[in-house]
Rosetta silent file (secondary structure, phi, psi, omega in degrees, C-alpha in Angstrom):
SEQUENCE: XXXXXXXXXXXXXXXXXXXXXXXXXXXXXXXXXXXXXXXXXXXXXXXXXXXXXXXXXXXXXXXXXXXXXXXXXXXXXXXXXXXXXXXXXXXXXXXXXXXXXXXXXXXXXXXXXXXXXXXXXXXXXXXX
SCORE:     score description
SCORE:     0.000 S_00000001
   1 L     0.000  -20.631 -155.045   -2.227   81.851   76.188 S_00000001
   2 L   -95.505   -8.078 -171.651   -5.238   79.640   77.381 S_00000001
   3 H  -107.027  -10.064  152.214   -6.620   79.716   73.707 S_00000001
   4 H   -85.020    7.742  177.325   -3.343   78.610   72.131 S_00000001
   5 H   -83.951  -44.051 -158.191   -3.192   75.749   75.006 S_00000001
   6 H   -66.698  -47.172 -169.097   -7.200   75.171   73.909 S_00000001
   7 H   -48.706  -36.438 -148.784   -6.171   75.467   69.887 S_00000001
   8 H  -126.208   16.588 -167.746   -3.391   72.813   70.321 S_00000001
   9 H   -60.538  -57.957 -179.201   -4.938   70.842   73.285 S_00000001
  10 H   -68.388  -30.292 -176.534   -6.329   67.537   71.748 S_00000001
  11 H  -101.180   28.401  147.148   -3.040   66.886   69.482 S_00000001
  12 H  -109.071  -38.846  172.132   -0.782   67.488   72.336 S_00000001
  13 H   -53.269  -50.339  166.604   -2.694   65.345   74.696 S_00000001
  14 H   -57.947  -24.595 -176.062   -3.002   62.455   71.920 S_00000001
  15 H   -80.246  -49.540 -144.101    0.749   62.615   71.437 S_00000001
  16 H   -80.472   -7.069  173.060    2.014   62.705   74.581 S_00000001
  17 H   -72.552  -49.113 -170.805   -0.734   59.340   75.442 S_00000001
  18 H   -37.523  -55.442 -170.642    0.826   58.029   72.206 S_00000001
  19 H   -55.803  -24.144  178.856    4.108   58.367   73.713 S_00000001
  20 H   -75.854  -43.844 -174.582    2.916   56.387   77.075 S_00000001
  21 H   -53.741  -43.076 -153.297    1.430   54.065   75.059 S_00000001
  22 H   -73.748  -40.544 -167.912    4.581   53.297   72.646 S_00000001
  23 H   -86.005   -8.148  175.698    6.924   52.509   76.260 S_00000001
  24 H   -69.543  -60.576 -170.318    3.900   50.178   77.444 S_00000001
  25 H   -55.640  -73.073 -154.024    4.038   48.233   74.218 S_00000001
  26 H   -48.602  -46.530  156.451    8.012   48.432   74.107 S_00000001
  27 H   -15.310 -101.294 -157.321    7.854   47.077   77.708 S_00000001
  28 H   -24.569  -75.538 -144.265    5.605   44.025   76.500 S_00000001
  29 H   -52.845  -48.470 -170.868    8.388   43.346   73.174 S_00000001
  30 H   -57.400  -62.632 -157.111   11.307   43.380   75.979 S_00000001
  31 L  -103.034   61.546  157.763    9.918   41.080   78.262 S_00000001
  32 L   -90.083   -3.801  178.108    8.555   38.391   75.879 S_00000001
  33 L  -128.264   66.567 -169.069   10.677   35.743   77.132 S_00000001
  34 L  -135.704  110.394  168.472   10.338   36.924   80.714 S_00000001
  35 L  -100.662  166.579 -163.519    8.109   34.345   82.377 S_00000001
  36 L    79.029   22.579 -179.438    5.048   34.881   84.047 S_00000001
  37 L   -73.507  135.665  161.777    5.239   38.673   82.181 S_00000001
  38 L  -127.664  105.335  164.935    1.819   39.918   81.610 S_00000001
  39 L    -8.866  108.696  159.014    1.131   42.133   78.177 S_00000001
  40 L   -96.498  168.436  176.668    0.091   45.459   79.492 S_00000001
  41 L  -158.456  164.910  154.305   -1.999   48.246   77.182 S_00000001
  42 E  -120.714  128.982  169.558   -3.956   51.338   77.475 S_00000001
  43 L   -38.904   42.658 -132.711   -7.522   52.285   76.080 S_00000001
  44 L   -57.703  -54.778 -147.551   -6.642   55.093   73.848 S_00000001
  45 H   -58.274  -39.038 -129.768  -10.145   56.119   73.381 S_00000001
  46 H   -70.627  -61.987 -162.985  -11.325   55.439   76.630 S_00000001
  47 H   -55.309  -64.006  175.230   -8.012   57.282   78.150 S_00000001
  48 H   -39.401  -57.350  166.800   -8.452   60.414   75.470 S_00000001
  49 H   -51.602  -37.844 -171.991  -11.973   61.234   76.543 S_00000001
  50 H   -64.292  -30.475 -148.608  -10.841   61.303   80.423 S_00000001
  51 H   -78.961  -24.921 -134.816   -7.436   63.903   79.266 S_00000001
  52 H  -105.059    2.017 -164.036   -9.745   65.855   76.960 S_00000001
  53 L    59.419    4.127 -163.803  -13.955   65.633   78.100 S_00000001
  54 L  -116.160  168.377 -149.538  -15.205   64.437   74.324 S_00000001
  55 L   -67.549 -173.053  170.609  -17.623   62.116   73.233 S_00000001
  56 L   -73.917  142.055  171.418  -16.574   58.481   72.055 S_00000001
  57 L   -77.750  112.561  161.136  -14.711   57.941   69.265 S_00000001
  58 L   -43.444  154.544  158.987  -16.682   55.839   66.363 S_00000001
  59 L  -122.379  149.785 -164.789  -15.002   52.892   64.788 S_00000001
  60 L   -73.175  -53.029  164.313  -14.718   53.334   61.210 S_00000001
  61 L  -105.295  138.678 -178.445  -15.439   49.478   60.402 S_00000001
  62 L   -94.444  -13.080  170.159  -17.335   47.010   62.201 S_00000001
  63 L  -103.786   39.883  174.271  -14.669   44.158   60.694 S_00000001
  64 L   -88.063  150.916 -170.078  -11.453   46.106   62.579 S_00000001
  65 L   -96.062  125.450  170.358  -10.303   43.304   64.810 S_00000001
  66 L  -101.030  128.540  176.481  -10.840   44.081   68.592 S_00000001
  67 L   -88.567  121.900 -173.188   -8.224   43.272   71.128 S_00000001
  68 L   -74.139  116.725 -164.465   -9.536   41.470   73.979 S_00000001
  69 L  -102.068  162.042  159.506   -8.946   43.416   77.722 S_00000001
  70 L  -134.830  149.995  160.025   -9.284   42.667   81.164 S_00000001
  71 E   -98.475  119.370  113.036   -9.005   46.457   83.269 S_00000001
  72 E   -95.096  138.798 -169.026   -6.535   46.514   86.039 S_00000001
  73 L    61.609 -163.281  171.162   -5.984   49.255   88.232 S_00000001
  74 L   -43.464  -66.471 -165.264   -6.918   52.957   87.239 S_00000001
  75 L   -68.821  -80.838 -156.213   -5.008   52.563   83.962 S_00000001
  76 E  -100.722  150.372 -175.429   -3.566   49.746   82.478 S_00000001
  77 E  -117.031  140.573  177.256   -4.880   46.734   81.002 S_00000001
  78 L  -109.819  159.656  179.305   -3.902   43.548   80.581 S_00000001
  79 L  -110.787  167.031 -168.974   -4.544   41.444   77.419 S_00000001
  80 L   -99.616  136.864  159.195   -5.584   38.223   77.230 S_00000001
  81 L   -92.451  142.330 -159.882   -3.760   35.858   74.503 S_00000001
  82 L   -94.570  -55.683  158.674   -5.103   34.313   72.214 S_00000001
  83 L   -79.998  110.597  163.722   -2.298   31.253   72.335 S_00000001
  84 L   -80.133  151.262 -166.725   -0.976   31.446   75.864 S_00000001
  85 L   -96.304  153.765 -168.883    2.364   30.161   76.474 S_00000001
  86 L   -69.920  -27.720 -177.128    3.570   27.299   78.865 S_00000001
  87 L   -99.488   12.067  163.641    5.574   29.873   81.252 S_00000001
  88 L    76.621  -12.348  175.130    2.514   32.239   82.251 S_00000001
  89 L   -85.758  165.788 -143.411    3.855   35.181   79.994 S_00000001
  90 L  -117.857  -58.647 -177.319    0.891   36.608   78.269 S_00000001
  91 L   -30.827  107.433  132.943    3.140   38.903   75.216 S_00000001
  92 L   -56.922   80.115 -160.921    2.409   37.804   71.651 S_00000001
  93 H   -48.843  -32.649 -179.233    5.602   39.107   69.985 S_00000001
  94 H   -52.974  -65.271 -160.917    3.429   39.297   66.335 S_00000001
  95 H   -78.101  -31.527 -173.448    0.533   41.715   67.948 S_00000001
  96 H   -40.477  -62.187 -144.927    2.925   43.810   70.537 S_00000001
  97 H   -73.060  -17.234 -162.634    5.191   44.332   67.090 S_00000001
  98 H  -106.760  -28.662  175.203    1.836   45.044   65.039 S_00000001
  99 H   -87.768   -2.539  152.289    0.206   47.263   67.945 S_00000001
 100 H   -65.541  -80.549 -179.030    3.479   49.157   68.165 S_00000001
 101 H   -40.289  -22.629 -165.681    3.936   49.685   64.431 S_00000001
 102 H   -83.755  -81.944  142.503    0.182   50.748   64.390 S_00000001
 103 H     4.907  -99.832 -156.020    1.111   53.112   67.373 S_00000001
 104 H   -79.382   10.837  141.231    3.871   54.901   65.981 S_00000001
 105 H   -59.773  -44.771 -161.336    1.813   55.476   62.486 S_00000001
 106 H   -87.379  -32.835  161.406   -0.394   57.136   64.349 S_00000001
 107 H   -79.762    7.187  158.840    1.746   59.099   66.660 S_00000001
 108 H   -72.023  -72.812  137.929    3.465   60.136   63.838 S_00000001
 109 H    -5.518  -42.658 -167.440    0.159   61.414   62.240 S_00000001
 110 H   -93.566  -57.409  159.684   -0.794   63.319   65.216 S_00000001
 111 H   -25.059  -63.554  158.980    2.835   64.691   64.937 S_00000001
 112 H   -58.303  -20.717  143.429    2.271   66.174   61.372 S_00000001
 113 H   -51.036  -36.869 -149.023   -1.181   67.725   62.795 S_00000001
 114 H  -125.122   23.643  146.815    0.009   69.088   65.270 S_00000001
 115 H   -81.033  -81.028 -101.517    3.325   70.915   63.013 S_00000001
 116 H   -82.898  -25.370  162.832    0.628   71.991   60.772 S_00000001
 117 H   -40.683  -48.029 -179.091   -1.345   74.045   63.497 S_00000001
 118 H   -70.472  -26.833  160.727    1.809   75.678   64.681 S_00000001
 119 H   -53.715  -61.257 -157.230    2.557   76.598   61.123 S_00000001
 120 H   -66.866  -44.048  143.631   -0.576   77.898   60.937 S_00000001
 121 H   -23.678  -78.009 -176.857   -0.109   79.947   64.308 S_00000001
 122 H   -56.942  -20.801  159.138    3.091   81.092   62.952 S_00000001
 123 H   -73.556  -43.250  150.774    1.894   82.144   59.469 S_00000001
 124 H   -27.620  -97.480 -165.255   -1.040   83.944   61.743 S_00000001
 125 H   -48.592  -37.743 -178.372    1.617   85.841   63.931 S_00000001
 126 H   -59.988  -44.462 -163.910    3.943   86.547   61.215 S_00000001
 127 L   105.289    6.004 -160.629    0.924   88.465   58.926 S_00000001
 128 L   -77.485    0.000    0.000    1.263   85.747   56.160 S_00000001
């Protein structure tokens, strides 16, 4: 059992962080006209290495646009805006809605990985 936990470990761990990730953003989109709200995130990388022990994750391109953090608490982060608003809320409805859509490409993605392994288990048990 511990080697089909190890086989399917990193694409169950990325999904279910996806999945944390997706109600943090959906948070931020709800409360954009909430004032004094402040735009929470998570690291995925940072937050994958702690579930899982592996190295850092490369970025593919050095001209991918980096979203600017402050860490609070254990966890969660808050971003910084690039226009801040007159009422103290922090939420850029454009990047929430673009790091959401981004987000649920990718948990999607890890979704379809992480079928094709169980197919593959199940073609395996089966004798295929």
């Amino acid at each position: 059992m511990n080697n089909i936990k190890q086989y399917l470990g990193f694409h169950s761990s990325a999904l279910t962080l996806r999945a944390k990730r997706n109600d943090i953003l959906a948070s931020n989109i709800a409360n954009a006209a909430t004032p004094n709200y402040k735009a929470r995130d998570i690291n995925f990388e940072t937050e994958m290495k702690k579930a899982n022990q592996i190295g850092q994750l490369a970025v593919t391109d050095a001209s991918h646009i980096k979203i600017f953090s402050n860490k609070i608490g254990d966890r969660s982060l808050y971003r910084d805006p690039i226009n801040p608003s007159l009422d103290g809320n922090t939420v850029e409805l454009s990047v929430e809605q673009m790091e959401f859509s981004e987000n649920v490409m990718k948990y999607q993605t890890t979704l379809t990985f992480l079928n094709k392994k169980i197919s593959g288990l199940m073609s395996a048990i089966r004798g295929e």
